[in-house]
LUMNU-775513 format. One record per residue (C-alpha): residue number from 1; residue in three letters; x negated, y negated, z negated. Coordinates in Angstrom, 3 decimals. Example, Ala and Ser with C-alpha at 12.3 -4.5 7.8 and 13.67 -1.06 7.14 Angstrom:
REM residues 2
1, ALA, -12.300, 4.500, -7.800
2, SER, -13.670, 1.060, -7.140
//
This chain:
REM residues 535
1, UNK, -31.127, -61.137, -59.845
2, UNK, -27.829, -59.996, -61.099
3, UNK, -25.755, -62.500, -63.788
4, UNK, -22.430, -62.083, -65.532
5, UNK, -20.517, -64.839, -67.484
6, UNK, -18.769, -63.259, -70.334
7, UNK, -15.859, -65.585, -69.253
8, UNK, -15.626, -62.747, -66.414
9, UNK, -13.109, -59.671, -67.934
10, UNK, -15.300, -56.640, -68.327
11, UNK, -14.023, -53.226, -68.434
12, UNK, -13.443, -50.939, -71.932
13, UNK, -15.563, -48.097, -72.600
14, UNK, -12.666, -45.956, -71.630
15, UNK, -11.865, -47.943, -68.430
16, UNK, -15.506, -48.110, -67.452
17, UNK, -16.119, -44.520, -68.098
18, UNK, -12.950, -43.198, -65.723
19, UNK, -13.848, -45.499, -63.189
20, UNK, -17.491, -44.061, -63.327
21, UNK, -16.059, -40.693, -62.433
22, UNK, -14.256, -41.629, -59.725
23, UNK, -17.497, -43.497, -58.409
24, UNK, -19.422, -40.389, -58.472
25, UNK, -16.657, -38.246, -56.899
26, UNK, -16.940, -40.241, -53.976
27, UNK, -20.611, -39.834, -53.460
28, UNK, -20.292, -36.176, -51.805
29, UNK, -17.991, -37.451, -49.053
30, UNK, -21.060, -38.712, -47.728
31, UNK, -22.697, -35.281, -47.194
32, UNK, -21.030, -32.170, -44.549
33, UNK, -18.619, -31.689, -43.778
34, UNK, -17.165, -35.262, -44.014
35, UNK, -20.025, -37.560, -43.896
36, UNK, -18.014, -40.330, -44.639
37, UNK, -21.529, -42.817, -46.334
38, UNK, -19.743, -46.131, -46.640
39, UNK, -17.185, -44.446, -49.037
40, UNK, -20.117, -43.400, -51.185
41, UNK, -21.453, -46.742, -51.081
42, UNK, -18.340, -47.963, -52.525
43, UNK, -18.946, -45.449, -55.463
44, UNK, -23.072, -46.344, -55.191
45, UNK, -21.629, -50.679, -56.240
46, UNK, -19.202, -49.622, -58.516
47, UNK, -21.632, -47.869, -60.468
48, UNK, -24.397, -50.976, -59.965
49, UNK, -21.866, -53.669, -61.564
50, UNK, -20.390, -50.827, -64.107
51, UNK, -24.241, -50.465, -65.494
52, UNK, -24.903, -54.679, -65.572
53, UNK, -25.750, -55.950, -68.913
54, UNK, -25.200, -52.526, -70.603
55, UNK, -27.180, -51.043, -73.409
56, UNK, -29.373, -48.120, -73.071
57, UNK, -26.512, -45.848, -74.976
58, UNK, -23.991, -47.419, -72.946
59, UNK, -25.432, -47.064, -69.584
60, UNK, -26.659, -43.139, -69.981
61, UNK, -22.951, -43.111, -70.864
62, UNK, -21.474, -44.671, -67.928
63, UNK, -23.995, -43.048, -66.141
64, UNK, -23.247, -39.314, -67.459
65, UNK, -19.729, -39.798, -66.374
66, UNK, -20.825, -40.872, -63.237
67, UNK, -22.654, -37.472, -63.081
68, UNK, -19.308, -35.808, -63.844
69, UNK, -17.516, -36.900, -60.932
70, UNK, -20.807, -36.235, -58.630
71, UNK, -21.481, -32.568, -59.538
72, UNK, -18.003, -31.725, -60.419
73, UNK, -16.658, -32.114, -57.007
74, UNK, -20.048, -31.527, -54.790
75, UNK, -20.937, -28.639, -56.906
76, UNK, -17.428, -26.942, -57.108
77, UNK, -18.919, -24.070, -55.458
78, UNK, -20.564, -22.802, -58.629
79, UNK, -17.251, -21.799, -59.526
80, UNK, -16.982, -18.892, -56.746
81, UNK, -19.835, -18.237, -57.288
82, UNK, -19.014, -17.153, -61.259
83, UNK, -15.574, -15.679, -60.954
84, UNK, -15.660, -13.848, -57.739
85, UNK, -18.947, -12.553, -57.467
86, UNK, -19.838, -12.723, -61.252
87, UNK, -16.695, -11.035, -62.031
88, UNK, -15.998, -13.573, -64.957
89, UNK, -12.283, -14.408, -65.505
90, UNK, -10.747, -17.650, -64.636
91, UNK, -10.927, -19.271, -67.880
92, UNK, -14.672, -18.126, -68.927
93, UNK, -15.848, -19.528, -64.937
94, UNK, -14.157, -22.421, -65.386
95, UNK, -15.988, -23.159, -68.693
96, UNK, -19.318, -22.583, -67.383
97, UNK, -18.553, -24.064, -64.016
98, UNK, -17.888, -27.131, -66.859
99, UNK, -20.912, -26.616, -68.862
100, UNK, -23.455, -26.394, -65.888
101, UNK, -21.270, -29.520, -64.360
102, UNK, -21.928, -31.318, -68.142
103, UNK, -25.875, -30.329, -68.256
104, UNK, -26.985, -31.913, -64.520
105, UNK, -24.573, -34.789, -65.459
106, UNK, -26.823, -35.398, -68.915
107, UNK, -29.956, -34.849, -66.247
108, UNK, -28.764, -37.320, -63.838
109, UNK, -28.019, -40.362, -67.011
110, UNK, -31.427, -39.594, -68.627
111, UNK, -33.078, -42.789, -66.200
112, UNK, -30.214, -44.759, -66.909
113, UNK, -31.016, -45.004, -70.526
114, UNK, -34.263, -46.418, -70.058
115, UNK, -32.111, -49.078, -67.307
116, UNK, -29.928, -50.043, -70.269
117, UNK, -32.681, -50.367, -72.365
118, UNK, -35.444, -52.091, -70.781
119, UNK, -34.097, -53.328, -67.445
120, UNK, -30.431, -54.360, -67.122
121, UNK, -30.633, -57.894, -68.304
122, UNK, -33.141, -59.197, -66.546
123, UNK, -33.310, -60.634, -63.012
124, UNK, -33.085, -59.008, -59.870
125, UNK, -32.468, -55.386, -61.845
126, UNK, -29.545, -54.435, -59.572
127, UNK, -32.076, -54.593, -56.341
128, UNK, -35.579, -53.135, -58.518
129, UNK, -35.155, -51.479, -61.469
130, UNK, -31.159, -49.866, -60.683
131, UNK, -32.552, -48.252, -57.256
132, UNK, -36.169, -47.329, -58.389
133, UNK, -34.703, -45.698, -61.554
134, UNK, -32.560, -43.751, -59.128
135, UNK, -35.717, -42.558, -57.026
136, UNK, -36.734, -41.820, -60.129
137, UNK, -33.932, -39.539, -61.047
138, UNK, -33.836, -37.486, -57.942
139, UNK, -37.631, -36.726, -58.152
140, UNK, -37.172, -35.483, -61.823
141, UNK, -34.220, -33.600, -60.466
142, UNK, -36.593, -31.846, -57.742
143, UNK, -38.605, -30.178, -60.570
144, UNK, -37.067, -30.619, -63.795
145, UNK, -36.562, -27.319, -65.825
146, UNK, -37.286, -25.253, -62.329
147, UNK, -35.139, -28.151, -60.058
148, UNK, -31.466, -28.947, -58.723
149, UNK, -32.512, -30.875, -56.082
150, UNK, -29.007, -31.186, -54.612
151, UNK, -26.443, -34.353, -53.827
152, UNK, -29.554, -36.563, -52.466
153, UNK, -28.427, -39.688, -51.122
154, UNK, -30.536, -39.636, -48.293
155, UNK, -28.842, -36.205, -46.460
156, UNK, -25.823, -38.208, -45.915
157, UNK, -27.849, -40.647, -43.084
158, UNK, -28.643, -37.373, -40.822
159, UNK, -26.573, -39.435, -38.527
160, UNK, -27.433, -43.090, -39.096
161, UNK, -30.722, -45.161, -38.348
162, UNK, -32.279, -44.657, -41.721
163, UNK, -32.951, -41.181, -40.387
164, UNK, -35.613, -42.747, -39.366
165, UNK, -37.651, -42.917, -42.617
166, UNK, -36.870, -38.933, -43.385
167, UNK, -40.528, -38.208, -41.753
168, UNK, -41.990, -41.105, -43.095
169, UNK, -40.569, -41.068, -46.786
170, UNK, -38.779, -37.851, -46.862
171, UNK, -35.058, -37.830, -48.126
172, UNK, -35.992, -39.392, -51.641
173, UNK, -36.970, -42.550, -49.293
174, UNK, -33.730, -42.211, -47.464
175, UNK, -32.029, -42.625, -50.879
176, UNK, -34.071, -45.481, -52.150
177, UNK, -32.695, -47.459, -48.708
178, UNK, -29.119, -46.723, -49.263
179, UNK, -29.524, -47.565, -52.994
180, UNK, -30.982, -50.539, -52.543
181, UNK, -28.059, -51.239, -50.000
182, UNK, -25.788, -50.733, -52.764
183, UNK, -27.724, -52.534, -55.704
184, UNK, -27.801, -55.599, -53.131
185, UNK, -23.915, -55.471, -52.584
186, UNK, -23.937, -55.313, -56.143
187, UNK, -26.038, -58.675, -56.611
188, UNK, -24.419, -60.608, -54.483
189, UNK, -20.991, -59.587, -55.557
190, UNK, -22.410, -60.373, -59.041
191, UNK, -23.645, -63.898, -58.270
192, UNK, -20.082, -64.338, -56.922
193, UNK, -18.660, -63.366, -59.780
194, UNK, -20.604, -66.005, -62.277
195, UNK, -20.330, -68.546, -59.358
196, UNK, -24.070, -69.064, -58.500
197, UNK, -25.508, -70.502, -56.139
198, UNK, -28.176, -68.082, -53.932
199, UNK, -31.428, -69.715, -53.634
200, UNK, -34.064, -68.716, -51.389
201, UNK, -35.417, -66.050, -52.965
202, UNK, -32.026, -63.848, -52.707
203, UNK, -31.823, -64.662, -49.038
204, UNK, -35.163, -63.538, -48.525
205, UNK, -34.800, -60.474, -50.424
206, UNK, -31.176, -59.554, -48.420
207, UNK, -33.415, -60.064, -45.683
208, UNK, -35.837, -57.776, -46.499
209, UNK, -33.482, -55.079, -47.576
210, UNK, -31.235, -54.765, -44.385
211, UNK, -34.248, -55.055, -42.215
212, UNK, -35.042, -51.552, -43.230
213, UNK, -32.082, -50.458, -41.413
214, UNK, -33.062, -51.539, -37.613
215, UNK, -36.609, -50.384, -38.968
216, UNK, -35.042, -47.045, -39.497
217, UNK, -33.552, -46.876, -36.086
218, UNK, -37.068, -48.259, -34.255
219, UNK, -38.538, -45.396, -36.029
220, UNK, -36.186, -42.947, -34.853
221, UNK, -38.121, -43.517, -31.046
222, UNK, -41.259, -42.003, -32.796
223, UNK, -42.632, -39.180, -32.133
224, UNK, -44.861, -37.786, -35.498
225, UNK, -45.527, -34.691, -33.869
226, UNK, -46.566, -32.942, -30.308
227, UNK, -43.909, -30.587, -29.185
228, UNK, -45.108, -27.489, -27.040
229, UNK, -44.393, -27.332, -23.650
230, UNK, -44.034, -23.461, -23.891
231, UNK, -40.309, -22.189, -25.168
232, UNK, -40.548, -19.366, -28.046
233, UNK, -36.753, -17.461, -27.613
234, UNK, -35.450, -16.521, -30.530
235, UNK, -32.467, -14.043, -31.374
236, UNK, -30.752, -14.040, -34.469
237, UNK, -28.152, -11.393, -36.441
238, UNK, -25.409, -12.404, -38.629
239, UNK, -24.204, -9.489, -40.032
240, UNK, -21.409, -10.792, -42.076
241, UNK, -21.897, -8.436, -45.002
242, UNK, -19.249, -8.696, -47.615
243, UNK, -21.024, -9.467, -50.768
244, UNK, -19.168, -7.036, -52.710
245, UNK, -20.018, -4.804, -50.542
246, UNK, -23.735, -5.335, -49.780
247, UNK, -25.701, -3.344, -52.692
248, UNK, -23.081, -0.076, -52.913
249, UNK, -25.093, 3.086, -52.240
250, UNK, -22.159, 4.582, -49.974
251, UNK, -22.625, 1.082, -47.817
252, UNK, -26.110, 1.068, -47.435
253, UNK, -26.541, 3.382, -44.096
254, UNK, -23.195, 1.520, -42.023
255, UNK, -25.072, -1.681, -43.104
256, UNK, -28.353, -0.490, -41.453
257, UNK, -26.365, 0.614, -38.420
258, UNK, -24.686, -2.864, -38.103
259, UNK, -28.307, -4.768, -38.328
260, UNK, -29.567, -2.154, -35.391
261, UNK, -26.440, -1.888, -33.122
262, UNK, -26.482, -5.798, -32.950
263, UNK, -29.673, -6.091, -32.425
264, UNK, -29.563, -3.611, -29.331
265, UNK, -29.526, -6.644, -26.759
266, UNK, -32.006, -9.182, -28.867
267, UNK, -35.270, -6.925, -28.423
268, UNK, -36.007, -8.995, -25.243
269, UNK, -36.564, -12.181, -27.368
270, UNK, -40.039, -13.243, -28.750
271, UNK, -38.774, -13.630, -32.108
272, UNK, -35.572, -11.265, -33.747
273, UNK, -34.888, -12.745, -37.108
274, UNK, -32.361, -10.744, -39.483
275, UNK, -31.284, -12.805, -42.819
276, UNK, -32.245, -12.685, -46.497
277, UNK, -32.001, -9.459, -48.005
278, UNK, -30.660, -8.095, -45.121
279, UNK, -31.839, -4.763, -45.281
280, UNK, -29.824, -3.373, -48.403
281, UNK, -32.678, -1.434, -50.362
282, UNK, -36.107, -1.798, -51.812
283, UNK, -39.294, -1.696, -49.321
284, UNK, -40.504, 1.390, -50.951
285, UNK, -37.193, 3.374, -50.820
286, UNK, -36.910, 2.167, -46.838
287, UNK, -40.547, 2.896, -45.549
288, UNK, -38.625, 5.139, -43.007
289, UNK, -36.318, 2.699, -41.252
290, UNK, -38.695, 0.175, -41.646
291, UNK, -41.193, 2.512, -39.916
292, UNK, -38.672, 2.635, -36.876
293, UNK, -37.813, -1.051, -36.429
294, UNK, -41.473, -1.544, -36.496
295, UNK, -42.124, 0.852, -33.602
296, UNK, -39.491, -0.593, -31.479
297, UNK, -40.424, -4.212, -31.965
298, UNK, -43.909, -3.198, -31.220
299, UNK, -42.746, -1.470, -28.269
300, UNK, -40.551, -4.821, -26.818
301, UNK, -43.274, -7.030, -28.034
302, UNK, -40.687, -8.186, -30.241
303, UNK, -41.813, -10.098, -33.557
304, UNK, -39.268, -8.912, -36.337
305, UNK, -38.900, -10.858, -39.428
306, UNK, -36.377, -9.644, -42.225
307, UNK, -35.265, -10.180, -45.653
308, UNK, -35.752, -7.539, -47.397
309, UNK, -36.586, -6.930, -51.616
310, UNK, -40.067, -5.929, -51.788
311, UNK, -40.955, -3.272, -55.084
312, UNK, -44.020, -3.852, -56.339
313, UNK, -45.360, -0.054, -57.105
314, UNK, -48.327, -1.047, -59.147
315, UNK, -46.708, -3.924, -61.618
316, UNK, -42.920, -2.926, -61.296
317, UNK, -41.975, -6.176, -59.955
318, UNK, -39.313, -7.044, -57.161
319, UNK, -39.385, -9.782, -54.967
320, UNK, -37.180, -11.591, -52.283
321, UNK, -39.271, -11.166, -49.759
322, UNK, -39.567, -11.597, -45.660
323, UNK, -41.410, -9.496, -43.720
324, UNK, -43.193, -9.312, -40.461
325, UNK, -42.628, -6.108, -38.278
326, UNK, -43.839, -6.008, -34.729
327, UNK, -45.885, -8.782, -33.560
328, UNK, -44.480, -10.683, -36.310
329, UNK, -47.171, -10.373, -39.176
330, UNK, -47.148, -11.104, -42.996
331, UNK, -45.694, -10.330, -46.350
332, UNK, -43.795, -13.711, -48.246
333, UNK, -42.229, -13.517, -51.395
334, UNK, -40.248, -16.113, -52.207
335, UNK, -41.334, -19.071, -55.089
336, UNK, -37.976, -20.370, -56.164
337, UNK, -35.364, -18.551, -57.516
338, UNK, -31.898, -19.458, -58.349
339, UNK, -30.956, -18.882, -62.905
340, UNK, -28.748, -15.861, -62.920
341, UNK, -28.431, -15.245, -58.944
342, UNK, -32.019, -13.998, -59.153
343, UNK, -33.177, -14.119, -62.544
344, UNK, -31.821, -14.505, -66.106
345, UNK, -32.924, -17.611, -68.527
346, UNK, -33.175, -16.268, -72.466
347, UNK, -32.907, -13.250, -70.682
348, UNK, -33.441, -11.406, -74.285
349, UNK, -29.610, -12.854, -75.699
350, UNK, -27.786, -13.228, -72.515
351, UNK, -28.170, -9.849, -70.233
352, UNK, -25.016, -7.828, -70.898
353, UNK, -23.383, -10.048, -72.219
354, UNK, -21.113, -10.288, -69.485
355, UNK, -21.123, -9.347, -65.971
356, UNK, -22.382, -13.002, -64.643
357, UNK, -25.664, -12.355, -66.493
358, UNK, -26.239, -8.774, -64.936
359, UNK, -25.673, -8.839, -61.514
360, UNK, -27.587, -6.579, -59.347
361, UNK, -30.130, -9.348, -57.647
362, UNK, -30.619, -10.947, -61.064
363, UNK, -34.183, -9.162, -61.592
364, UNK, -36.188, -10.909, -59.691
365, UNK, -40.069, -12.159, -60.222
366, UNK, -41.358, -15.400, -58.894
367, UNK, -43.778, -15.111, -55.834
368, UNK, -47.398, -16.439, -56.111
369, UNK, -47.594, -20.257, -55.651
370, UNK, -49.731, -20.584, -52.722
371, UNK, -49.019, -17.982, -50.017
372, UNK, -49.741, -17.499, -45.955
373, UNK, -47.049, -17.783, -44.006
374, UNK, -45.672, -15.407, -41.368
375, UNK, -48.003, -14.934, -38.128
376, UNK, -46.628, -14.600, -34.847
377, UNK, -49.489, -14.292, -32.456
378, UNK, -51.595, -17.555, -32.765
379, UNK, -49.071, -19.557, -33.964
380, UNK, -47.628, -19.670, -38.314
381, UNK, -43.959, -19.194, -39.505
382, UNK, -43.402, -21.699, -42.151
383, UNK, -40.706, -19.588, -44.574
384, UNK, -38.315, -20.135, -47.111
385, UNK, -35.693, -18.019, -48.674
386, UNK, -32.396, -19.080, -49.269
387, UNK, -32.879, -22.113, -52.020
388, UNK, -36.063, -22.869, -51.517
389, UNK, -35.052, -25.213, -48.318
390, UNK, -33.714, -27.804, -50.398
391, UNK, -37.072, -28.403, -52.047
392, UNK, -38.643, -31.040, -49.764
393, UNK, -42.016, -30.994, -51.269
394, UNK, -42.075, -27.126, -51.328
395, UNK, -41.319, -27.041, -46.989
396, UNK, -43.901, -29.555, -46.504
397, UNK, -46.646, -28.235, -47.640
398, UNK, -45.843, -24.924, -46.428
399, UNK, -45.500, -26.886, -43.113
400, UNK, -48.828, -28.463, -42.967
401, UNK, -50.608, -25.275, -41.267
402, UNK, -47.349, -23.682, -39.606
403, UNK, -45.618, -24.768, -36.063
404, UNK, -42.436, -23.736, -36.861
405, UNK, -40.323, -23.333, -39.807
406, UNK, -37.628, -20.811, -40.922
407, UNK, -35.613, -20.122, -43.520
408, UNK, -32.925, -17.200, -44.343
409, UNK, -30.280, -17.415, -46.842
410, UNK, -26.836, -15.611, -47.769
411, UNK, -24.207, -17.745, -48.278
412, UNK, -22.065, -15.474, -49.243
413, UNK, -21.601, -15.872, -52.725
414, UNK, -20.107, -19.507, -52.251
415, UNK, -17.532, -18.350, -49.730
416, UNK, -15.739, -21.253, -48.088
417, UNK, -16.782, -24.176, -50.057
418, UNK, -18.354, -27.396, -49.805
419, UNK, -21.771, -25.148, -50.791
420, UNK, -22.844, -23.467, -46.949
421, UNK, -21.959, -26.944, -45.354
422, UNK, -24.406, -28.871, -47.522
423, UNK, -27.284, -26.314, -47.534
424, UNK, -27.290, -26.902, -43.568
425, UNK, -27.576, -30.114, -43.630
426, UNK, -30.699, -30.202, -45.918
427, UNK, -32.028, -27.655, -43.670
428, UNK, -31.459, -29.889, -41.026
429, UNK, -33.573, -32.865, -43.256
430, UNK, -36.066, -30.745, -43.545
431, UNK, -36.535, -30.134, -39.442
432, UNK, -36.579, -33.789, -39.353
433, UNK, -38.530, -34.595, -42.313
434, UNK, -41.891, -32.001, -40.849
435, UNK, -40.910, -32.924, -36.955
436, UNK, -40.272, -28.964, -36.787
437, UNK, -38.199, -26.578, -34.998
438, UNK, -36.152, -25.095, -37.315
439, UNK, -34.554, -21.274, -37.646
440, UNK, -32.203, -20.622, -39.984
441, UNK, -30.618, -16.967, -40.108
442, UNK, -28.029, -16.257, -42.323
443, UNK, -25.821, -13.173, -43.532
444, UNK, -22.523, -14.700, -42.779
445, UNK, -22.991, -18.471, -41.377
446, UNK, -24.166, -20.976, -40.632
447, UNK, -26.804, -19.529, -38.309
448, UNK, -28.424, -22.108, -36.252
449, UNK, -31.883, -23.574, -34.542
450, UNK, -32.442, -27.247, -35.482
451, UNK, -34.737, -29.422, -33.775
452, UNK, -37.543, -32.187, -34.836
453, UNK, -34.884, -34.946, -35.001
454, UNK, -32.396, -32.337, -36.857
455, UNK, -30.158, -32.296, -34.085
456, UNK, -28.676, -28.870, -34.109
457, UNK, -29.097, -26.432, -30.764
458, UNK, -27.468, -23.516, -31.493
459, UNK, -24.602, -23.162, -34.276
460, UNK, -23.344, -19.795, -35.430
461, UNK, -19.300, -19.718, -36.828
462, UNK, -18.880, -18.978, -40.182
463, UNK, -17.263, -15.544, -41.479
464, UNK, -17.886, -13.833, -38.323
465, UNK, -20.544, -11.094, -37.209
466, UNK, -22.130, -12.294, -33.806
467, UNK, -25.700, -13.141, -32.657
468, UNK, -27.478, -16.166, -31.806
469, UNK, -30.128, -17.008, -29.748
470, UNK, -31.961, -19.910, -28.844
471, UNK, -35.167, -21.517, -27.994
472, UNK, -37.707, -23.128, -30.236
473, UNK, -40.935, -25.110, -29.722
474, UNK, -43.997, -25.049, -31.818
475, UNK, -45.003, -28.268, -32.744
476, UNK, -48.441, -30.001, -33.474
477, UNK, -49.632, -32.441, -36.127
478, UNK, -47.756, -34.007, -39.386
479, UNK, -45.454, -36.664, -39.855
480, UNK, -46.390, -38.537, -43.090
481, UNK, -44.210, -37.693, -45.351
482, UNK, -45.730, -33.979, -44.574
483, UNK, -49.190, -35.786, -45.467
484, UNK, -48.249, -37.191, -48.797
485, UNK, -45.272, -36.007, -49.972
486, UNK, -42.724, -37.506, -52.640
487, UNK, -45.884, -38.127, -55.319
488, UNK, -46.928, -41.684, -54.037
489, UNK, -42.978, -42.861, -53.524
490, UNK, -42.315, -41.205, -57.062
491, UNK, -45.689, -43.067, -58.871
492, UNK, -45.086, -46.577, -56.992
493, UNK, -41.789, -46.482, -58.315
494, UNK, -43.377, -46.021, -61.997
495, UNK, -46.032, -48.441, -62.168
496, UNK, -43.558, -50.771, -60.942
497, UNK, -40.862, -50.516, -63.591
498, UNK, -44.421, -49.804, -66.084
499, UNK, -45.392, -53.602, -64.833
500, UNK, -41.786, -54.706, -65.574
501, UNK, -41.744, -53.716, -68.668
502, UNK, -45.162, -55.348, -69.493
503, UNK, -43.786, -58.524, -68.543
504, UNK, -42.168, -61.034, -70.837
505, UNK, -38.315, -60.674, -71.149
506, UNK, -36.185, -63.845, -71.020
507, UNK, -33.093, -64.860, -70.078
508, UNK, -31.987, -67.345, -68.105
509, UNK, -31.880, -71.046, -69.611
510, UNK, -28.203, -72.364, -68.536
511, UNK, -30.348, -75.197, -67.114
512, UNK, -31.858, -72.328, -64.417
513, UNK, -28.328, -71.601, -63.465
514, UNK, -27.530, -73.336, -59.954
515, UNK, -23.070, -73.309, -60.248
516, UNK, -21.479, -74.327, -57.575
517, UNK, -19.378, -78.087, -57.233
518, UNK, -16.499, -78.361, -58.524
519, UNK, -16.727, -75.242, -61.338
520, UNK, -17.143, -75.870, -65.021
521, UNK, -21.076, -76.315, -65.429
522, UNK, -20.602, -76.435, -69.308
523, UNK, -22.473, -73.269, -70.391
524, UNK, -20.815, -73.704, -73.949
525, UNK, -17.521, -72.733, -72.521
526, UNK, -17.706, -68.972, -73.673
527, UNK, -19.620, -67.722, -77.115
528, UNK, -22.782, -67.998, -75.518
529, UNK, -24.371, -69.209, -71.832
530, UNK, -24.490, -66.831, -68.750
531, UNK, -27.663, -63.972, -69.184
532, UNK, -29.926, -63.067, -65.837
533, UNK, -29.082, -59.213, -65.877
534, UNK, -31.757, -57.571, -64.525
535, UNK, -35.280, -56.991, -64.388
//
């Protein structure tokens, strides 16, 4: 139950608004490298008590601007992404570094209309409706218009006890917790504020929030899945490729040298892994080289998986693809591709435009929706490529029949940003999230082997060509979040807020109002008595 007296001096739109996108620039100091969380709780209240008693225009507002602080400073990277490697001049990236920063900012406030409108002045809506509405939001952000599901609350706790939940309610659970943290801060601060008394009922339900912290760290002791006794060494390549260098034809054949001379001393491992797209050429126009590595894998009893992009002879389709040479065997294409990296959207009125929209990787297809993954032996490969890791859903499933999991990526195009050192750290929540090993081979960093708690083993530096090599375990069984996924969190979060809104609304009668001794109890004192904000 959140209340307000009017008495209380509330922010202008203007005020309110600034302040909104400073709270949401502090949320990504809670993610790598500086996983600083209680600053982004700080943003996480101020955003709580900015939304109280709003209307649903003027919280999608205050919410929006929120958004603007959040993906304008943890999604900088976009930037480097346009004017170096899209070739677009300063003042054209930084306009659609602004426009993409403006459209997942109108994403993120679309929840926070239906807050304003149906929720924010009734009781408890700081510690229901505010953090369920947020779930909410990050599920329609996993799938929305193809997905952005980046900036989730929940990989900030890697390191704290609500890791705990990550195989139990996956990251979106993680988020609800810290949410709920906030909206509670929020409350109480609130009932401070209009000088109520708590009654029971709050106590019980402070109670029951920060009990899911300990719970969190009692979890952490469990162990979802059975772990292998028998190590599975694995030997990595980073070849550092520049990425304006990686798809010239005069570059192609030192780039193929690199990949083989490093490799010279990992053909005694079980498993050599070479990043996304690592081979610089089509399957079809490769079939030679590929016939070689495949040959000498076989003859180390070496399983080989690359990047490569397969060409589809038959439908004249190309996909980013990993494949098995060796003992390694299987053919995966990858599901989720990134707008303009991979493909182009309104592809008929943007391509040539400028260079951004006709960049050499930017024709490629979708892969089927169900595939096999990668066999090694008796045991399954779980893959991704590249973007597809930060899809939590989309790993576990793929996890369900697989022992391990891997994903490749080139990080490349976001140089040294905040961009590389997030996209670990959701690989990382997704080893802990399946109880997993984890491989993750990249073109120029971070490299790395993750275990089931999504501790990392093995760490690769960034902007350097070296190997890495490491041991992983195969692992048995599912946790439950691989069992059930984000659905049930996502639907008990509706029907709650459905049930909600079924329910009468009322405010407060000034009579309800406990104030404390010695405060003016006349409710007549400002233009009208103190309102339950809230659901």
């Amino acid at each position: 139950m959140s209340f307000s007296l009017t008495a209380v001096p509330r922010p202008s739109t203007a005020v309110a608004c600034l302040l909104a996108i400073i709270a949401g620039a502090l949320i990504p100091l809670a993610f790598a490298p500086f996983d600083l969380w209680p600053v982004a709780m700080i943003g996480l209240v101020v955003l709580a008590l900015l939304l109280d008693r709003q209307s649903g225009r003027g919280a999608m507002l205050r919410a929006f601007c929120f958004g603007l602080g959040l993906y304008g400073v943890g999604a900088s990277w976009i930037y480097v992404s346009i004017h170096i490697h899209g070739n677009a001049p300063v003042p054209l990236a930084a306009l659609l570094t602004g426009l993409f920063v403006i459209f997942v900012a109108f994403i993120f406030s679309l929840p926070f209309f239906a807050y304003g409108r149906w929720f924010s002045h009734r009781p408890l809506a700081l510690v229901v409706s505010f953090p369920l509405l947020w779930l909410l939001g990050e599920w329609l952000r996993s799938w929305f218009l193809t997905g952005f599901p980046w900036l989730y609350l929940g990989y900030g706790h890697m390191e704290t006890w609500l890791a705990g939940w990550a195989p139990v309610l996956g990251v979106m659970g993680v988020s609800l917790i810290m949410i709920l943290s906030a909206g509670l801060i929020a409350h109480w601060l609130a009932l401070w504020q209009a000088n109520i008394r708590p009654r029971a009922h709050h106590w019980g339900m402070t109670v029951l929030i920060l009990a899911l912290w300990p719970a969190g760290l009692a979890l952490k002791q469990t162990a979802w899945t059975e772990i292998s006794d028998t190590p599975i060494s694995v030997g990595m390549v980073q070849p550092n490729i520049p990425q304006e260098l990686k798809w010239r034809p005069e570059f192609i054949q030192p780039t193929l040298e690199r990949l083989l001379a490093m490799s010279e001393d990992l053909w005694q491992y079980d498993w050599l892994i070479w990043p996304e797209a690592s081979i610089p050429q089509t399957y079809h126009r490769t079939l030679p080289f590929l016939d070689e590595i495949h040959h000498r894998a076989g003859n180390t009893n070496t399983a080989l998986i690359s990047g490569i992009i397969y060409d589809d002879p038959h439908q004249q389709r190309y996909y980013n693809s990993l494949v098995g040479f060796g003992g390694a065997l299987g053919l995966y294409h990858k599901r989720r591709l990134v707008p303009f990296g991979e493909y182009v959207p309104l592809e008929d009125w943007l391509r040539g435009l400028i260079h951004f929209f006709d960049m050499p990787t930017s024709i490629i297809d979708q892969g089927p929706a169900h595939q096999r993954g990668i066999q090694v032996g008796e045991l399954m490969i779980s893959p991704s490529v590249c973007y597809e890791v930060v899809y939590p859903d989309l790993v576990a499933e793929g996890a369900r029949d697989a022992q391990v999991l891997l994903t490749v990526s080139n990080d490349a195009w976001f140089a040294d940003t905040l961009g590389p050192l997030q996209h670990m750290q959701m690989a990382r929540m997704r080893a802990l999230e399946t109880g997993r090993y984890l491989v993750r081979s990249t073109n120029n960093g971070i490299s790395a082997i993750v275990d089931p708690h999504g501790q990392v083993t093995a760490r690769s530096r960034q902007f350097v060509a070296e190997t890495l090599s490491g041991e992983v375990y195969a692992a048995h069984g599912m946790t439950p979040f691989m069992r059930w996924g984000s659905i049930p969190l996502a639907m008990g979060a509706g029907l709650i807020l459905f049930l909600l809104c079924c329910t009468r609304r009322r405010d407060a009668r000034p009579d309800e109002l406990e104030i404390a001794p010695g405060k003016d109890e006349n409710p007549e004192a400002d233009n009208h008595p103190p309102r339950a904000s809230g659901d």
